[in-house]
SEFIZA-3560 file (N, C-alpha, C; in Angstrom, 3 decimals):
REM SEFIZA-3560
<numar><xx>79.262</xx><yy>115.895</yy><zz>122.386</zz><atom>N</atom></numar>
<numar><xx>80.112</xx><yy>115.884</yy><zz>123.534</zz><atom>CA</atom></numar>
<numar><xx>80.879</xx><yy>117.185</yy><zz>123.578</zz><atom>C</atom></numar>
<numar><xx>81.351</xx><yy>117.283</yy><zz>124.156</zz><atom>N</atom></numar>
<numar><xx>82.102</xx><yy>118.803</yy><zz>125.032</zz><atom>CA</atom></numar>
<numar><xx>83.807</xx><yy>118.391</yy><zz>124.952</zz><atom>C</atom></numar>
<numar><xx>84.403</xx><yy>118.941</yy><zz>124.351</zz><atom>N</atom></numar>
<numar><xx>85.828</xx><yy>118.568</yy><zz>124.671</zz><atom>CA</atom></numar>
<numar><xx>86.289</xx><yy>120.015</yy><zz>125.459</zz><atom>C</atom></numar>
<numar><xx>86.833</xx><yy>120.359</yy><zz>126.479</zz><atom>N</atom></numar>
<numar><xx>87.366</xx><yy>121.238</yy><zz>127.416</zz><atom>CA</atom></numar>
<numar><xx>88.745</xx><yy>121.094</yy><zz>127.074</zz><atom>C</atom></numar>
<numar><xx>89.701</xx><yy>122.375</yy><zz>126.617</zz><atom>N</atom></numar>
<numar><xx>91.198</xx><yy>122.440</yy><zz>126.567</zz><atom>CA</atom></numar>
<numar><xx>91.495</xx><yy>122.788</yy><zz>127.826</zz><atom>C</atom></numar>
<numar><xx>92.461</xx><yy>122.635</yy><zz>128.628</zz><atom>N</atom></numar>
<numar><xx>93.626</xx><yy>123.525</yy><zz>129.300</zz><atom>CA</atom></numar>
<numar><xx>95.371</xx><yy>123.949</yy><zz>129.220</zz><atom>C</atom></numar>
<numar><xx>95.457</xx><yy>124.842</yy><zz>129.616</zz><atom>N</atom></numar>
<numar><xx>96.994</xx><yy>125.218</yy><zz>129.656</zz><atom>CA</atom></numar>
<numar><xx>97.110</xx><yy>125.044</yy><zz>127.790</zz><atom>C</atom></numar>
<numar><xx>98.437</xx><yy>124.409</yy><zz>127.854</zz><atom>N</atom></numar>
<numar><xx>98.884</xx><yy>124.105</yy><zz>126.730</zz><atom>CA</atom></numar>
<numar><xx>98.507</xx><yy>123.750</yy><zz>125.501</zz><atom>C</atom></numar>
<numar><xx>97.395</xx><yy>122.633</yy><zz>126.144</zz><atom>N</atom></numar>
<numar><xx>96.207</xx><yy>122.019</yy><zz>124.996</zz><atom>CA</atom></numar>
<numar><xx>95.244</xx><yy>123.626</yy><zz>124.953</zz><atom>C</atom></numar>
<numar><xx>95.265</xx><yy>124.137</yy><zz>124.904</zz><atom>N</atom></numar>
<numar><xx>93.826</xx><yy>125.241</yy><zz>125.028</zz><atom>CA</atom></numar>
<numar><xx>94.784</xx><yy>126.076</yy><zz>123.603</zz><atom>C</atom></numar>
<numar><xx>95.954</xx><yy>126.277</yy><zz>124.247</zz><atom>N</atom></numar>
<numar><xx>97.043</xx><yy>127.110</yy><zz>122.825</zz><atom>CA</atom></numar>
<numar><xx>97.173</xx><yy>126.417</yy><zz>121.589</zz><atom>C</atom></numar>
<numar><xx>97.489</xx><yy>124.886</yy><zz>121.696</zz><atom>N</atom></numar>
<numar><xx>97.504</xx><yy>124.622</yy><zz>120.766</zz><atom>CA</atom></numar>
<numar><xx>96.655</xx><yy>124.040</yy><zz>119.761</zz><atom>C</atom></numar>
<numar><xx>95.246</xx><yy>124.134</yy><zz>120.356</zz><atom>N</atom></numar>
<numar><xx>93.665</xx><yy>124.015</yy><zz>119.515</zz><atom>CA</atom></numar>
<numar><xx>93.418</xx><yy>125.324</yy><zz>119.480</zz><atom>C</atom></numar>
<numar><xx>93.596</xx><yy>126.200</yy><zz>120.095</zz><atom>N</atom></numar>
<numar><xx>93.507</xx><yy>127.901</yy><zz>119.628</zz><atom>CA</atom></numar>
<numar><xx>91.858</xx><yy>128.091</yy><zz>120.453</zz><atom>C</atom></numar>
<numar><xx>91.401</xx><yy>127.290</yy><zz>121.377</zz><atom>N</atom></numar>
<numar><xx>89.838</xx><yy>127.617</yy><zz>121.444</zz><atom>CA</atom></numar>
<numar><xx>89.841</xx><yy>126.810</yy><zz>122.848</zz><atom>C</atom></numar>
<numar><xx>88.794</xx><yy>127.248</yy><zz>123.863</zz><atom>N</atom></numar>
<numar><xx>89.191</xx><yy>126.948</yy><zz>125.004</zz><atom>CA</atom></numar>
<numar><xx>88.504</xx><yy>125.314</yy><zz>125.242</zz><atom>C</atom></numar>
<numar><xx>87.271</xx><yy>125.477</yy><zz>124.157</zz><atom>N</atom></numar>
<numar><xx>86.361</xx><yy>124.476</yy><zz>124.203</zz><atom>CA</atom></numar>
<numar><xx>85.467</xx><yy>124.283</yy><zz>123.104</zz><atom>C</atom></numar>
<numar><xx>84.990</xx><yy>122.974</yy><zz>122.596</zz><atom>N</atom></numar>
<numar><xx>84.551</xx><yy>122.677</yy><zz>121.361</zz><atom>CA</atom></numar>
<numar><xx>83.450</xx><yy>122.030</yy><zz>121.738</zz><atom>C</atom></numar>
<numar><xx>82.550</xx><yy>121.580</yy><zz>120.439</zz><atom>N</atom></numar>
<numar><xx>81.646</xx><yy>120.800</yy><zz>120.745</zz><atom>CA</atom></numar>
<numar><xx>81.875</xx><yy>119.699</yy><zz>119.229</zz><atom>C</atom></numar>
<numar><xx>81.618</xx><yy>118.790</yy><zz>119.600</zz><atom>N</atom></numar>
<numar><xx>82.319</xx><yy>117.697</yy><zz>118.766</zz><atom>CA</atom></numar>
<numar><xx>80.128</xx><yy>116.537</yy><zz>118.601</zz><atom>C</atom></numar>
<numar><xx>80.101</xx><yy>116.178</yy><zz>117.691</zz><atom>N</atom></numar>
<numar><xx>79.008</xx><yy>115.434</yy><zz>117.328</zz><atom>CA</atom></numar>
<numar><xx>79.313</xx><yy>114.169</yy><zz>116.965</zz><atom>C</atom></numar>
<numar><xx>79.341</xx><yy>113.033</yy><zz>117.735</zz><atom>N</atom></numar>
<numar><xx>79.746</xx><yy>111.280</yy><zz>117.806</zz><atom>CA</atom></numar>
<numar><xx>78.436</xx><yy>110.921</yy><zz>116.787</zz><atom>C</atom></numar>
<numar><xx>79.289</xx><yy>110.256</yy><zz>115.376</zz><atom>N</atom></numar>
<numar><xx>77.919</xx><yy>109.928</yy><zz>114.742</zz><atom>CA</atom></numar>
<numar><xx>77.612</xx><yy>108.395</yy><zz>115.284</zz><atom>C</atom></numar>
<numar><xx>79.030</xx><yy>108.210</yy><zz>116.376</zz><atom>N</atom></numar>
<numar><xx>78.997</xx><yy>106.607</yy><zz>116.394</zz><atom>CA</atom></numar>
<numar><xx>79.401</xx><yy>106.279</yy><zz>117.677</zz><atom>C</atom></numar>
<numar><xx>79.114</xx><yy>105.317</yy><zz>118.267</zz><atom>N</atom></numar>
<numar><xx>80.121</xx><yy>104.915</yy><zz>119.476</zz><atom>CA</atom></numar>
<numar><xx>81.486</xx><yy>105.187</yy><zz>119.563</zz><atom>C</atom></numar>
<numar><xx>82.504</xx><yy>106.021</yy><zz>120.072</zz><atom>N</atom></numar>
<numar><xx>83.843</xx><yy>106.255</yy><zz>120.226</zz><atom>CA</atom></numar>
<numar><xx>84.405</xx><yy>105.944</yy><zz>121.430</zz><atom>C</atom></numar>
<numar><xx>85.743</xx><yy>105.914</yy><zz>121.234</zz><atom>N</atom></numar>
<numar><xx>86.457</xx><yy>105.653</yy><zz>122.160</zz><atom>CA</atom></numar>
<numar><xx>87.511</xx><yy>107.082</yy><zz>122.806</zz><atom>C</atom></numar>
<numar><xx>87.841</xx><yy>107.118</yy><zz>123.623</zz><atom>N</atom></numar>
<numar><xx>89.002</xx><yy>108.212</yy><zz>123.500</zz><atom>CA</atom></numar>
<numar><xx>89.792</xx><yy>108.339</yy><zz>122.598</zz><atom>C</atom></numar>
<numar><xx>90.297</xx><yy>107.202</yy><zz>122.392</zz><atom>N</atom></numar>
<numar><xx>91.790</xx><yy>106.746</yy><zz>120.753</zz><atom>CA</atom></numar>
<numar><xx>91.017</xx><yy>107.656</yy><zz>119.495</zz><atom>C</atom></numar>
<numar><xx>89.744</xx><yy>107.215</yy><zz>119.416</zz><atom>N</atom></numar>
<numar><xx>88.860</xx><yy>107.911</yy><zz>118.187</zz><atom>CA</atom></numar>
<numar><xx>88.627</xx><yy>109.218</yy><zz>118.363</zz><atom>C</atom></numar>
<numar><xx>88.263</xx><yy>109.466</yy><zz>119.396</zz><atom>N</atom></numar>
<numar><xx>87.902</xx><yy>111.162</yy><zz>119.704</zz><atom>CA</atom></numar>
<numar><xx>89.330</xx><yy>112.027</yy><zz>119.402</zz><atom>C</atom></numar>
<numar><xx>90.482</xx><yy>111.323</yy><zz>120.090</zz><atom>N</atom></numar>
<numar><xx>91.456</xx><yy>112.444</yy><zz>119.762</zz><atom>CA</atom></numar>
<numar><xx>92.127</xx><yy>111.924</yy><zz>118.209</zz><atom>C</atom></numar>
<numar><xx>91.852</xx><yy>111.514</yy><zz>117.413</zz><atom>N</atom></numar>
<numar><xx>91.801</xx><yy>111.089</yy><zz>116.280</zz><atom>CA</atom></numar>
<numar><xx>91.380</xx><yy>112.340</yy><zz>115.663</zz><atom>C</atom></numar>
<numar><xx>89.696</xx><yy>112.161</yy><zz>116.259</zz><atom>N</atom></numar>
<numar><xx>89.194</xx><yy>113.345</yy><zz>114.962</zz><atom>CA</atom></numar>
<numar><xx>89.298</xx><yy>114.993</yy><zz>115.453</zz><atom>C</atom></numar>
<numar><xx>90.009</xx><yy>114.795</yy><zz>116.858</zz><atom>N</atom></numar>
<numar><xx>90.694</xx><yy>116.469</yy><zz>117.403</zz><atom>CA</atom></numar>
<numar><xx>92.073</xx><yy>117.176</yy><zz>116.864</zz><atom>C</atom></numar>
<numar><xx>92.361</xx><yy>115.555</yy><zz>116.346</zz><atom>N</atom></numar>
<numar><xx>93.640</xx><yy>116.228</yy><zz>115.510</zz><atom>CA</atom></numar>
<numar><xx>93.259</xx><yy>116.462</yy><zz>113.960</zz><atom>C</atom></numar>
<numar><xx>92.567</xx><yy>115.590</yy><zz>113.633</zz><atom>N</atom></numar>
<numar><xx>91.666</xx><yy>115.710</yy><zz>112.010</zz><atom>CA</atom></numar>
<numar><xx>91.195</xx><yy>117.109</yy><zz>111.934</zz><atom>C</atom></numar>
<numar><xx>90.771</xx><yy>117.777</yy><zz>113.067</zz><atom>N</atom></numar>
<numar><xx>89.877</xx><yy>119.129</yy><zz>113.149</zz><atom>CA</atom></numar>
<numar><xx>90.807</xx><yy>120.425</yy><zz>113.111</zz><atom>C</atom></numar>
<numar><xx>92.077</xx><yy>120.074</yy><zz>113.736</zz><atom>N</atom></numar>
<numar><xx>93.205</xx><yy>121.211</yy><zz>113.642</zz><atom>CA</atom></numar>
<numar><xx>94.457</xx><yy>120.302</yy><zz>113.282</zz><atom>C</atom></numar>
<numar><xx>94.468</xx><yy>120.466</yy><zz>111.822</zz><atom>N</atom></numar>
<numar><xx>95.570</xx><yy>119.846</yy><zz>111.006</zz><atom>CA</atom></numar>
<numar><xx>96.701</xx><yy>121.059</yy><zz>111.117</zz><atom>C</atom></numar>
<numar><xx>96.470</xx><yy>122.118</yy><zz>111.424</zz><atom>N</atom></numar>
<numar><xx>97.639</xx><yy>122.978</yy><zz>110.867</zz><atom>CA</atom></numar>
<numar><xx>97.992</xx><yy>123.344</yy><zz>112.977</zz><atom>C</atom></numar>
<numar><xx>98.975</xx><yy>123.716</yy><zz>113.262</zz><atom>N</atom></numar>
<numar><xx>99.349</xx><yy>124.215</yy><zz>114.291</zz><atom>CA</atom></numar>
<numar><xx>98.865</xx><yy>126.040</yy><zz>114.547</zz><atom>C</atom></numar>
<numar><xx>98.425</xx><yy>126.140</yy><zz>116.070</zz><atom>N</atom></numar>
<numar><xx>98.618</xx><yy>127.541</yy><zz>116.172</zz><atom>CA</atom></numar>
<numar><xx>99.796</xx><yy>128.110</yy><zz>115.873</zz><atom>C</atom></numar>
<numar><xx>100.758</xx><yy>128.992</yy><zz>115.036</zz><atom>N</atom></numar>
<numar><xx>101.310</xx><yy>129.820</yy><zz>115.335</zz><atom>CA</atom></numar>
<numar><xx>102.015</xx><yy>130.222</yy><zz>116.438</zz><atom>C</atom></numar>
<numar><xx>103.652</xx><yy>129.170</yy><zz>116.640</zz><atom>N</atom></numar>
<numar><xx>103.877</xx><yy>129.587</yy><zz>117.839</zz><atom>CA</atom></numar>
<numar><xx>103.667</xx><yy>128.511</yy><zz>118.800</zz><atom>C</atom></numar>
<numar><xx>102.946</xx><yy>127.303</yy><zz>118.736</zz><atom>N</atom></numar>
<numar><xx>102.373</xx><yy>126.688</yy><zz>119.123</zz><atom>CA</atom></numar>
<numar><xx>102.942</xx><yy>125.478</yy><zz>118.819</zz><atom>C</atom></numar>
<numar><xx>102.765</xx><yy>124.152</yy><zz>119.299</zz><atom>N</atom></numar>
<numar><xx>102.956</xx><yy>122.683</yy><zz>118.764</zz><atom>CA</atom></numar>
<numar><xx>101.654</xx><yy>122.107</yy><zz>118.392</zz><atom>C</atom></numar>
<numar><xx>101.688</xx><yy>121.205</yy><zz>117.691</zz><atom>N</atom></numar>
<numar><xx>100.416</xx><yy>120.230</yy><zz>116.894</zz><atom>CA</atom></numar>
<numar><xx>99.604</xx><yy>119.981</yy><zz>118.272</zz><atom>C</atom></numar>
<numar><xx>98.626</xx><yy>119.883</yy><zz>117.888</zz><atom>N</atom></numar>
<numar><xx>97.700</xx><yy>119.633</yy><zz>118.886</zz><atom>CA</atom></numar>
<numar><xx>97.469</xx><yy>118.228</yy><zz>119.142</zz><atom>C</atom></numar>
<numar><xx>98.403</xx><yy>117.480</yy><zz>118.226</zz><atom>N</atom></numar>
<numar><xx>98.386</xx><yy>116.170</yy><zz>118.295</zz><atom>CA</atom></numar>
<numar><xx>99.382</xx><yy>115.187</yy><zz>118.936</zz><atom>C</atom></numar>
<numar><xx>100.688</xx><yy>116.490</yy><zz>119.175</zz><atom>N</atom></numar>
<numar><xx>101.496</xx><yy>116.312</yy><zz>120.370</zz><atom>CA</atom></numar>
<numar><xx>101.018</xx><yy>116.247</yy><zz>121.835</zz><atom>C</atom></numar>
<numar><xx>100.796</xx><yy>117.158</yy><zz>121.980</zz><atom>N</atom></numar>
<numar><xx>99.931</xx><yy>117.953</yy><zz>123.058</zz><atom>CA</atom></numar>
<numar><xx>98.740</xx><yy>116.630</yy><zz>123.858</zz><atom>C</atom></numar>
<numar><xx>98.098</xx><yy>116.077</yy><zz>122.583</zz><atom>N</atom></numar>
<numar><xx>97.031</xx><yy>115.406</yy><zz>123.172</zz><atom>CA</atom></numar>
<numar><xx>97.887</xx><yy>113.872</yy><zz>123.686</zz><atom>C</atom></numar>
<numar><xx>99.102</xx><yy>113.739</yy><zz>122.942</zz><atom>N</atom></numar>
<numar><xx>99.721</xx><yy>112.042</yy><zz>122.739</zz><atom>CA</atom></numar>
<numar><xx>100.206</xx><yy>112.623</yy><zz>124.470</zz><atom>C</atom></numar>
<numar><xx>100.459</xx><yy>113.446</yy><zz>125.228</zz><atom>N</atom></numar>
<numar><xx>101.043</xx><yy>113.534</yy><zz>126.464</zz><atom>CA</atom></numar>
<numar><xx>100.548</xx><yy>114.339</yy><zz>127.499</zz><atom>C</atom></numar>
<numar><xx>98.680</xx><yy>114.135</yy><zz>127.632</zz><atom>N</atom></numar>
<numar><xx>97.942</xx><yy>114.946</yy><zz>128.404</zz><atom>CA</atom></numar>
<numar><xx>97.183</xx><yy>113.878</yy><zz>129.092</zz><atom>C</atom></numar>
<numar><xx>96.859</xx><yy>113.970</yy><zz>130.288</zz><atom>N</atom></numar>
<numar><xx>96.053</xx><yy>113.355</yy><zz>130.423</zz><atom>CA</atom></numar>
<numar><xx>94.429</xx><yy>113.819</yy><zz>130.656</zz><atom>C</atom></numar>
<numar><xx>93.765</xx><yy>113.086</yy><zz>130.852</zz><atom>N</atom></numar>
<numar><xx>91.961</xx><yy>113.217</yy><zz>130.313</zz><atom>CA</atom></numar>
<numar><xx>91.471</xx><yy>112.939</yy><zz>131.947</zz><atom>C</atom></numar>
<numar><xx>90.213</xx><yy>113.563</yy><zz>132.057</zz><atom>N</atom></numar>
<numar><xx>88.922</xx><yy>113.672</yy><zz>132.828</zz><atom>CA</atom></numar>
<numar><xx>87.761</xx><yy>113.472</yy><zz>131.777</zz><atom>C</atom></numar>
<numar><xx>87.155</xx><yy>112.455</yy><zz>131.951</zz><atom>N</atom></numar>
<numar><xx>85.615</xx><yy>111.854</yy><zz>131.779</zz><atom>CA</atom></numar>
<numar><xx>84.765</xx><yy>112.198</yy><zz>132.641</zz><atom>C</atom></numar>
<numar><xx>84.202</xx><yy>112.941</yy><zz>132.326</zz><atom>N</atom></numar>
<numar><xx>82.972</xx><yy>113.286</yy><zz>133.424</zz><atom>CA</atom></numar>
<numar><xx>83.372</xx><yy>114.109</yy><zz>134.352</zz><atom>C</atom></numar>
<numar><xx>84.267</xx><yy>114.158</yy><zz>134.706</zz><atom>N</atom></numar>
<numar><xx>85.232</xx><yy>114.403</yy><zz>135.840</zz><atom>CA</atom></numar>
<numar><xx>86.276</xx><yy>113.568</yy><zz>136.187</zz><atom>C</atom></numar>
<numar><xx>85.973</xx><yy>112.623</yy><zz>135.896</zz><atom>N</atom></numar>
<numar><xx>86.680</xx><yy>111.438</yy><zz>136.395</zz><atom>CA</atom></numar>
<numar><xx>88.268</xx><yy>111.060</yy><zz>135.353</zz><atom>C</atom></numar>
<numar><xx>89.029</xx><yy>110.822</yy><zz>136.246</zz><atom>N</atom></numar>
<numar><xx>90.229</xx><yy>109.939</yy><zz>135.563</zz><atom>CA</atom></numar>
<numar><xx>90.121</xx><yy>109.553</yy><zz>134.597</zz><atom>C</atom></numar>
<numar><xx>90.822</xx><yy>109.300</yy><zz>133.310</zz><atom>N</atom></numar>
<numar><xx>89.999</xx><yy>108.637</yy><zz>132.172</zz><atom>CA</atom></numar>
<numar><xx>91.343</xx><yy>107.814</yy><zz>131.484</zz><atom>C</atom></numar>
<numar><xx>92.465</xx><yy>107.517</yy><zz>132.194</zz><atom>N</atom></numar>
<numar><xx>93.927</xx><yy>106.210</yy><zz>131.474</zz><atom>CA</atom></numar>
<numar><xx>93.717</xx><yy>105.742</yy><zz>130.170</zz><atom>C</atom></numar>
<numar><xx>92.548</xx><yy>105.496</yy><zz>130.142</zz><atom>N</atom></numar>
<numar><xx>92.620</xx><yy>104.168</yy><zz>128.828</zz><atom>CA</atom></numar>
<numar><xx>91.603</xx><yy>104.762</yy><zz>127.947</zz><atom>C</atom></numar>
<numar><xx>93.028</xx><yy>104.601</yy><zz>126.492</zz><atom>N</atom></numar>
<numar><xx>92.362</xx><yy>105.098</yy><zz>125.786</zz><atom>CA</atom></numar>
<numar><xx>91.298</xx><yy>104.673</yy><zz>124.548</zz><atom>C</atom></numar>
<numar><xx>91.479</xx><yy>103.185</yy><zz>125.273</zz><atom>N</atom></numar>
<numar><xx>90.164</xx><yy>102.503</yy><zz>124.908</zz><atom>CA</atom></numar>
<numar><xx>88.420</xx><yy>102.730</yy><zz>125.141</zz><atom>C</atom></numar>
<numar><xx>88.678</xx><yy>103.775</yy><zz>126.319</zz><atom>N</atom></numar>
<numar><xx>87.532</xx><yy>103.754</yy><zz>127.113</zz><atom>CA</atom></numar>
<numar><xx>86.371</xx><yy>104.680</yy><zz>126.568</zz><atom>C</atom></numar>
<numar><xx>85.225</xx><yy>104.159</yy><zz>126.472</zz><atom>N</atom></numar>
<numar><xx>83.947</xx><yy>104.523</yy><zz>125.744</zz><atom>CA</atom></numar>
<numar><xx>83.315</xx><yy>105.665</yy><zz>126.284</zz><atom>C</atom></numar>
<numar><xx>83.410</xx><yy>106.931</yy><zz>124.848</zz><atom>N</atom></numar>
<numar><xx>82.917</xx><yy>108.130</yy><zz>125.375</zz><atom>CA</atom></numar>
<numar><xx>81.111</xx><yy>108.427</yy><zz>125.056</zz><atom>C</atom></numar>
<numar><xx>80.215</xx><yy>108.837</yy><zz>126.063</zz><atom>N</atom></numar>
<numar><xx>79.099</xx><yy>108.511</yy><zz>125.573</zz><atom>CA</atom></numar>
<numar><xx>78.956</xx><yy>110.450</yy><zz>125.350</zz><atom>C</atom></numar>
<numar><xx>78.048</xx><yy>110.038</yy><zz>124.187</zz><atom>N</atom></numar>
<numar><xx>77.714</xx><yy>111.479</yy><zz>123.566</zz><atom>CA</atom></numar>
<numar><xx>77.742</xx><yy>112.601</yy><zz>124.041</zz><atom>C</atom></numar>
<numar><xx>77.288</xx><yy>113.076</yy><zz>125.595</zz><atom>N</atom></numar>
<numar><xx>76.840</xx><yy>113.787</yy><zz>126.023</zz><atom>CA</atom></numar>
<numar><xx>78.036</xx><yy>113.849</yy><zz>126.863</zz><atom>C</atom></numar>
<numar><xx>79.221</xx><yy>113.378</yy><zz>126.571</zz><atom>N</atom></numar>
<numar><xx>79.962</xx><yy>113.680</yy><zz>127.995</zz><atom>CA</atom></numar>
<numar><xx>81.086</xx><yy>114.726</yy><zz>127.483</zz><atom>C</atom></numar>
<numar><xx>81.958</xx><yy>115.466</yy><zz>128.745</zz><atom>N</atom></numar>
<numar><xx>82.753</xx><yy>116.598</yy><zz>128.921</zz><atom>CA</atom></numar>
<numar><xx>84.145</xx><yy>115.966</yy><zz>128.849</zz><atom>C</atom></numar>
<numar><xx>84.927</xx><yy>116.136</yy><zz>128.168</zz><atom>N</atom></numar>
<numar><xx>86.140</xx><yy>115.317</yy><zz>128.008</zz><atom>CA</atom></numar>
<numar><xx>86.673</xx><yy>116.371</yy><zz>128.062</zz><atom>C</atom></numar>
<numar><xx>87.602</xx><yy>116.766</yy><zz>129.249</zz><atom>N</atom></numar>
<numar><xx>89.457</xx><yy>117.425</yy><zz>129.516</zz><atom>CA</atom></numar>
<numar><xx>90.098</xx><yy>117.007</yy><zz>129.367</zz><atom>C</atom></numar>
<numar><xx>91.130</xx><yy>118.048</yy><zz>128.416</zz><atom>N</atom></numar>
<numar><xx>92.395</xx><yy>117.966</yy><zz>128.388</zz><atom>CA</atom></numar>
<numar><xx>93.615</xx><yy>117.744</yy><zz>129.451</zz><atom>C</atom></numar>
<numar><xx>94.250</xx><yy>117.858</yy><zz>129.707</zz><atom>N</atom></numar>
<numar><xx>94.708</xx><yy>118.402</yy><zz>130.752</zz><atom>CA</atom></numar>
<numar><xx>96.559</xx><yy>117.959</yy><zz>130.826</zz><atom>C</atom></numar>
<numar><xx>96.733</xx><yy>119.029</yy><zz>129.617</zz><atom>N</atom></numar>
<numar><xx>98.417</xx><yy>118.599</yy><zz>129.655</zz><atom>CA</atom></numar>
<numar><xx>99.219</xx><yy>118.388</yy><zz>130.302</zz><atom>C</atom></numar>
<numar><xx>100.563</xx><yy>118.295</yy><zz>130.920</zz><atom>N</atom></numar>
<numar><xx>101.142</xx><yy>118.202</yy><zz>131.840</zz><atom>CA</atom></numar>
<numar><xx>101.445</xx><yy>119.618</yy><zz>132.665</zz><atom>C</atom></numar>
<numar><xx>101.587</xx><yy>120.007</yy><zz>133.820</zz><atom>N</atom></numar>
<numar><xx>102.147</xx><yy>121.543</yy><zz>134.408</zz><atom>CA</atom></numar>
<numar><xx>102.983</xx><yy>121.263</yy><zz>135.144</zz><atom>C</atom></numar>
<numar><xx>103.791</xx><yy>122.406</yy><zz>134.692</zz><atom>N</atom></numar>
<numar><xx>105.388</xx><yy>122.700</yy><zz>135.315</zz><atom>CA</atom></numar>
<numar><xx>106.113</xx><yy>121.994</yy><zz>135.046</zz><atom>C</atom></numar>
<numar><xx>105.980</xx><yy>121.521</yy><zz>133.877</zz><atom>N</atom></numar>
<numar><xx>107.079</xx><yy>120.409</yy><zz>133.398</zz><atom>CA</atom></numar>
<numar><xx>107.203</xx><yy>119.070</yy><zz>133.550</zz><atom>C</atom></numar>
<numar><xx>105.340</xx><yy>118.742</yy><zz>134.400</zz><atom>N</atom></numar>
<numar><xx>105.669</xx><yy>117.573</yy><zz>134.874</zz><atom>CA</atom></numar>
<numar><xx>104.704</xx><yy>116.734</yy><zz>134.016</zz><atom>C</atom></numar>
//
């Protein structure tokens, strides 16, 4: 699967975009699990990327993605998409 950063999330994973390998059925809850497992230390300057992800919201496919129960299938593009302008 494809994880896509923006804005804020893009600084504080240090990389604009990853490619991540599901050995298993996941969920969103699991995926950003192992996005924070992957950058344990902070950019420099930066906040945990595990902040960042607890208050961003997500695009599946494109699509809206709320719940973070919801089942990511292998091949799909998951955005970040932190909050802008403060909001």
């Amino acid at each position: 699967m494809l994880v896509r950063y923006f804005a804020a999330a893009r600084a504080a994973a240090g990389t604009e975009a990853e490619t991540l390998t599901l050995d298993r059925p996941s969920t969103r809850r699991q995926v950003e699990a192992l996005l924070v497992r992957a950058h344990p230390q902070p950019v420099p300057g930066q906040p945990e990327l595990g902040q960042v992800l607890a208050r961003s919201s997500y695009l599946l496919d494109g699509i809206a993605c709320p719940d973070p129960d919801t089942h990511i299938p292998d091949q799909a593009v998951l955005d970040v998409l932190p909050p802008f302008s403060g909001g």
